[in-house]
N, C-alpha and C positions, 0 to 999 in steps of 0.2 A: 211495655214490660219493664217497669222498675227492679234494682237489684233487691230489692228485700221482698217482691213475688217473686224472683227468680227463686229465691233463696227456702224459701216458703216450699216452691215447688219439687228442689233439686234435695229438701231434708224429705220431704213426703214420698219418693220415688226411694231413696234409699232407705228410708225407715219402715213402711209400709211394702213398697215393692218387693223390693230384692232384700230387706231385712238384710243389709250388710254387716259381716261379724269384724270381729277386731283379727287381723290379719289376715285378711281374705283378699282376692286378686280380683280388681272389678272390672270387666269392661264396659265402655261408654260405645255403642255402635248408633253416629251422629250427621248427618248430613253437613256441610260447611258454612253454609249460612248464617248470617250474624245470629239471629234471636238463637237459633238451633246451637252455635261456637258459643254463645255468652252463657247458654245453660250450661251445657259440657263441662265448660271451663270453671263453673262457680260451683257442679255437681263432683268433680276432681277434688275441686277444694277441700267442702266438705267432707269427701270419703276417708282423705287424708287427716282431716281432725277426727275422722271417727274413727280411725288406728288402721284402716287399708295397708295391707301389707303393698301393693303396688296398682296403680289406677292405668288401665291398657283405654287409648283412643280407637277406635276404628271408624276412618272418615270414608265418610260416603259420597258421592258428588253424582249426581242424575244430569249434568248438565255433558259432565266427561261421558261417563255409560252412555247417553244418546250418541256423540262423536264416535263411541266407537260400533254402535249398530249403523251409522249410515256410512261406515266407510272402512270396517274392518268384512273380510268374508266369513261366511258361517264355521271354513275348517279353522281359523284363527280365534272366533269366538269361545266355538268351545275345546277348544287347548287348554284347559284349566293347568297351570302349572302347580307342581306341587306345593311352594311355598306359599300361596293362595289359600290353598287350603290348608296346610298346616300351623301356620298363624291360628287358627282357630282349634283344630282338633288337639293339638297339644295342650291346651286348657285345660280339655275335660274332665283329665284325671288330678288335676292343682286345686278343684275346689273354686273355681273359680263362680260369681255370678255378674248377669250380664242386663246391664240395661239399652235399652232399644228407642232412640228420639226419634219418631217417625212425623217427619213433614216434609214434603215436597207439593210440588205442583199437581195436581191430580190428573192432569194430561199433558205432561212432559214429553210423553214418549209418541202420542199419536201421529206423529206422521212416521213414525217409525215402521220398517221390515217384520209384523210379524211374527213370520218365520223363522227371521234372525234372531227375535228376541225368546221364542219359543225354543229354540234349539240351545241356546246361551243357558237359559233359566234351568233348563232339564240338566245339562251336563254338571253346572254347578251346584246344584242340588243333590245329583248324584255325588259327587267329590265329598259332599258336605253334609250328607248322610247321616253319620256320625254322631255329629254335634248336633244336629236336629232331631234328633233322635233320643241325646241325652236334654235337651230342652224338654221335647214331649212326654218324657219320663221322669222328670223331676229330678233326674240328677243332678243338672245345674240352674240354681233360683234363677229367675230373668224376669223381667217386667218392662211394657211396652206404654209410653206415654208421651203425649205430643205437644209442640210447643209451634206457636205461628207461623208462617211463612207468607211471603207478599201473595204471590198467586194463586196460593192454598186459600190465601183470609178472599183475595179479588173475586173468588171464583165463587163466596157465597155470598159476597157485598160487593157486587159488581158495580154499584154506583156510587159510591165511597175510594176514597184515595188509599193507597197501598196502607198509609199509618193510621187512618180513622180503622179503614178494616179490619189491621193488623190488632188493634182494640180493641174491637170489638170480640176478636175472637180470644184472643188471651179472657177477655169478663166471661164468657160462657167456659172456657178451660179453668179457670179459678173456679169460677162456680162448681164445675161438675165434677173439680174433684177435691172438691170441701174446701178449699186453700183458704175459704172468706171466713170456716170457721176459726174459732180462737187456738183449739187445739186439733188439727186435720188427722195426726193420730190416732186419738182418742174419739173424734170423731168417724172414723173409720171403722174402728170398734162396735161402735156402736151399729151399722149402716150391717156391718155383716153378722150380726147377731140377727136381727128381722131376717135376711135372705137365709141364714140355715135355718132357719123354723120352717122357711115353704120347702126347704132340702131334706129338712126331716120327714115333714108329714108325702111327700113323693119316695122316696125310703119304706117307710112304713109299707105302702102298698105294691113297691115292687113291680110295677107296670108292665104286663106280658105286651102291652100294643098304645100308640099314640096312633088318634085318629085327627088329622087337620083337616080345616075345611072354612073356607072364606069367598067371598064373590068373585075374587079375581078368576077362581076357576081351580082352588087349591083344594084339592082332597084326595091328602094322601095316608094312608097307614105306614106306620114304621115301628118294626118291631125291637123291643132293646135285649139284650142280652141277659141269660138269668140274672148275671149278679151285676149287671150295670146300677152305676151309683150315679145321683146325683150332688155336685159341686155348684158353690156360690163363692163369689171372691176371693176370697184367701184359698191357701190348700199348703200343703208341705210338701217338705222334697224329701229325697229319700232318707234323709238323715233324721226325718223328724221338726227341720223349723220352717216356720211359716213365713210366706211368701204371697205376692198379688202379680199376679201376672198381666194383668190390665189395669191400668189408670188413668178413668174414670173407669167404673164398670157397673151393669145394674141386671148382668142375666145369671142363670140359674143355667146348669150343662150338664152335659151327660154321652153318654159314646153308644147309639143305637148296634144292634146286630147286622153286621158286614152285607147277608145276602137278605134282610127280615123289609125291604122299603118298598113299597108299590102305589102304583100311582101319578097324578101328577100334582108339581108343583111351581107356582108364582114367585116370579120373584116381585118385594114391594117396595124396593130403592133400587136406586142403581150402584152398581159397585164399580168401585175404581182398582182397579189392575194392572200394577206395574204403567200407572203414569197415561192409563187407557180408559172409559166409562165405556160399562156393559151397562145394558138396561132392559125393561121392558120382554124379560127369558123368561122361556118353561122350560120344565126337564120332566121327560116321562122316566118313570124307574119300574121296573119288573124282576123281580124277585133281588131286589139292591141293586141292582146295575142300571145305570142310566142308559136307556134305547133309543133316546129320542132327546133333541134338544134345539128349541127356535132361542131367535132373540131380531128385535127390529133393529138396536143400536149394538153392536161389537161383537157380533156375530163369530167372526176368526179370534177374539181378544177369549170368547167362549168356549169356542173347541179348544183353541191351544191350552188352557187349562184342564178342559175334560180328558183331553187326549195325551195327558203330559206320562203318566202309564196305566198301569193295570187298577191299580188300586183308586186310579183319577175319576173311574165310574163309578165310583161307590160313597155314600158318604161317611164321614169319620164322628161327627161332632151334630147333638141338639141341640138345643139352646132355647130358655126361655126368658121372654123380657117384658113386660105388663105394658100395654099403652099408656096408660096413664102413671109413667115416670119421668123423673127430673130431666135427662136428657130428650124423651119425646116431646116432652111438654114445651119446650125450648121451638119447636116446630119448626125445625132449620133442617136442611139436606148441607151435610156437611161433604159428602163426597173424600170420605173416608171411614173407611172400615172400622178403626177403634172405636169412633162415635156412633156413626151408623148404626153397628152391631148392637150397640148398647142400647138405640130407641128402638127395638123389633128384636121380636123373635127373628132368629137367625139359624140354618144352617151350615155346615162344613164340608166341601167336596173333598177326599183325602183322608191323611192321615187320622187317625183316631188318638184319644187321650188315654195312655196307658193307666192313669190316677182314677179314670171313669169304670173302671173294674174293681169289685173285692180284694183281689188278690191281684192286680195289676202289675202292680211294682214291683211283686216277687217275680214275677213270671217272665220269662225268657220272650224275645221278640218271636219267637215261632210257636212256642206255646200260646201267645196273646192271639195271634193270627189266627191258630186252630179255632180256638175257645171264641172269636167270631169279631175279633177287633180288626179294622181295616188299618192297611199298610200302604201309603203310598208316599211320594217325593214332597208333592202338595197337601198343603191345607189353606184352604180359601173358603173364609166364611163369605156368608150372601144372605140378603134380607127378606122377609117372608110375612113380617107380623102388620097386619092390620087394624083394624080398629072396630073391627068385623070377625076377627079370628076365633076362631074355636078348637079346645083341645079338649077331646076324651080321652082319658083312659081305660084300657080294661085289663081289668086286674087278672093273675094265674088261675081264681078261682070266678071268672068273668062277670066282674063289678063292672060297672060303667059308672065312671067318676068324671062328673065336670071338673076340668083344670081352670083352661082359660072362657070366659065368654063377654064377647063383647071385646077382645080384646085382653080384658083384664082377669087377676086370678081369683078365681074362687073361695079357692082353699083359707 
């Protein structure tokens, strides 16, 4: 990581991401780690030449969080005190936008309680409600993009030394998120220009039903909502300016009908969870509510997710991502969700995208619930898209429209 890719990547995350304005309060939410502290620190920098009214750090440390699930008890866990959570929900109404450096070890936590960490995640969740809540609703920009870490790079170049690794994976993060181009701005521009043309022509027809089905054994319908939209990269917050909430990103989304999903569904990577790998799950659904659910690797890392509450059996979030794109192409298991996400279609257990509605953002969190948006603590994507996949839709007036085949889009 040289300082002029840090630099590269730390103007792309606020110019593109979170489109930071001139007196705006930003926060940095960063694990401690050098590559992870050198970003932060040179991302500071920057926001402050870009007229930041005040740059807030919030440091993360997975090595402390582990000490305290194998040696705090579950009623000490979840004691969330109030100044835990007010640090953040006092934000909400300053205007504030938030960036998210997410790298750690991808199984930090596994010898970890569980239970303990199931119970912890839910309480604070609950505290912090609020603030996720104005995240999913676009009242505060925020954007999510990740930078090396020794066990994170080890764990997909396990035969390579921590700094060869470390290299290797920054070249694939430059790469996928334009950094190599001359202008990554302007490049970006461009990138989301093609993704709203396949947003348009899915628009157009309004989709009463997606039908999946692939070898693993996935075939499932999922119905969307009348005025479910679909979104590609950028989107706006309530005020009107644009924002990316992923960085790299290559799917196309959308927020299905709460009780409209049946069926079953594969998953076709493994997902990392809270410092945990699930792998190798199904999940049966019956009129949206997930009835059933294996998995041969993380099995309890799977319920504790499903089970976190009501809205945990349902899914929130579509997603589509064409095989033959720049991060699948890449043919790498990253064992991390930003990337992951981005080579496969991908589902959302959880929360729904208030933005994925016509009228989303006007509408009250109990009117969006009615009108058939899911509500939950969670949102946890997971991977689905093969290389074999197949999407129909059928339209209100019962088209049958190939999307995906073969994986890839038709349209």
């Amino acid at each position: 990581m040289t300082k002029q890719s840090i630099t590269k990547f730390a103007k792309t995350v606020l110019e593109v991401g979170v489109n930071l304005q001139k007196d705006q309060i930003l926060m940095i939410s960063t694990p401690m780690h050098k590559q992870a502290s050198e970003t932060a620190f040179e991302m500071t920098k920057l926001a402050y030449e870009m007229g930041a009214r005040r740059v807030i750090i919030d440091w993360k440390n997975s090595e402390l969080a582990k000490l305290r699930y194998e040696h705090e008890s579950v009623e000490s866990l979840t004691e969330i005190f109030e100044y835990e959570a007010m640090s953040k929900l006092e934000l909400i109404d300053k205007g504030i936008c938030r960036v998210a450096i997410y790298s750690e070890d991808p199984e930090v936590f596994a010898s970890c309680d569980t239970e303990k960490m199931a119970a912890y995640n839910k309480a604070f969740s609950t505290k912090l409600k609020p603030f996720s809540t104005a995240q999913m609703t676009n009242k505060i920009r925020w954007c999510v993009a990740c930078v090396p870490e020794d066990k994170w790079a080890l764990k997909i170049f396990p035969n390579d030394t921590a700094e060869v690794a470390c290299d290797k994976l920054w070249d694939m993060i430059i790469k996928t998120m334009l950094l190599d181009k001359a202008d990554p701005v302007i490049a970006w521009k461009e990138k989301c220009a093609t993704m709203h043309k396949r947003c348009d022509f899915l628009n157009s027809k309004n989709f009463k039903t997606m039908h999946y089905k692939n070898a693993l054994g996935t075939d499932l319908h999922v119905d969307m909502m009348s005025d479910s939209i679909w979104l590609a990269a950028d989107e706006k917050d309530q005020g009107g300016t644009n924002f990316m909430a992923n960085l790299p990103t290559e799917e196309i989304f959308s927020a299905p009908h709460k009780l409209g999903t049946n069926g079953t569904l594969y998953s076709a990577l493994p997902l990392c969870f809270n410092g945990n790998i699930i792998d190798k799950f199904c999940l049966t659904f019956e009129k949206g509510r997930i009835v059933n659910y294996t998995a041969k690797v993380g099995y309890d890392y799977l319920k504790n997710i499903i089970e976190t509450d009501e809205g945990s059996h349902f899914l929130g979030e579509i997603a589509i991502v064409q095989h033959d794109s720049p991060i699948s192409n890449l043919k790498t298991l990253f064992y991390n969700t930003l990337f992951d996400e981005n080579a496969s279609c991908h589902f959302a257990i959880g929360q729904g995208y208030a933005s994925c509605t016509a009228s989303g953002l006007l509408l009250k969190q109990d009117d969006l619930i009615a009108h058939g948006l899911n509500d939950s603590l969670m949102h946890e994507d997971f991977m689905v898209g093969t290389s074999d996949l197949s999407i129909i839709g059928e339209t209100h007036d019962g088209e049958m429209i190939n999307i995906l085949v073969d994986g890839n889009f038709v349209i």
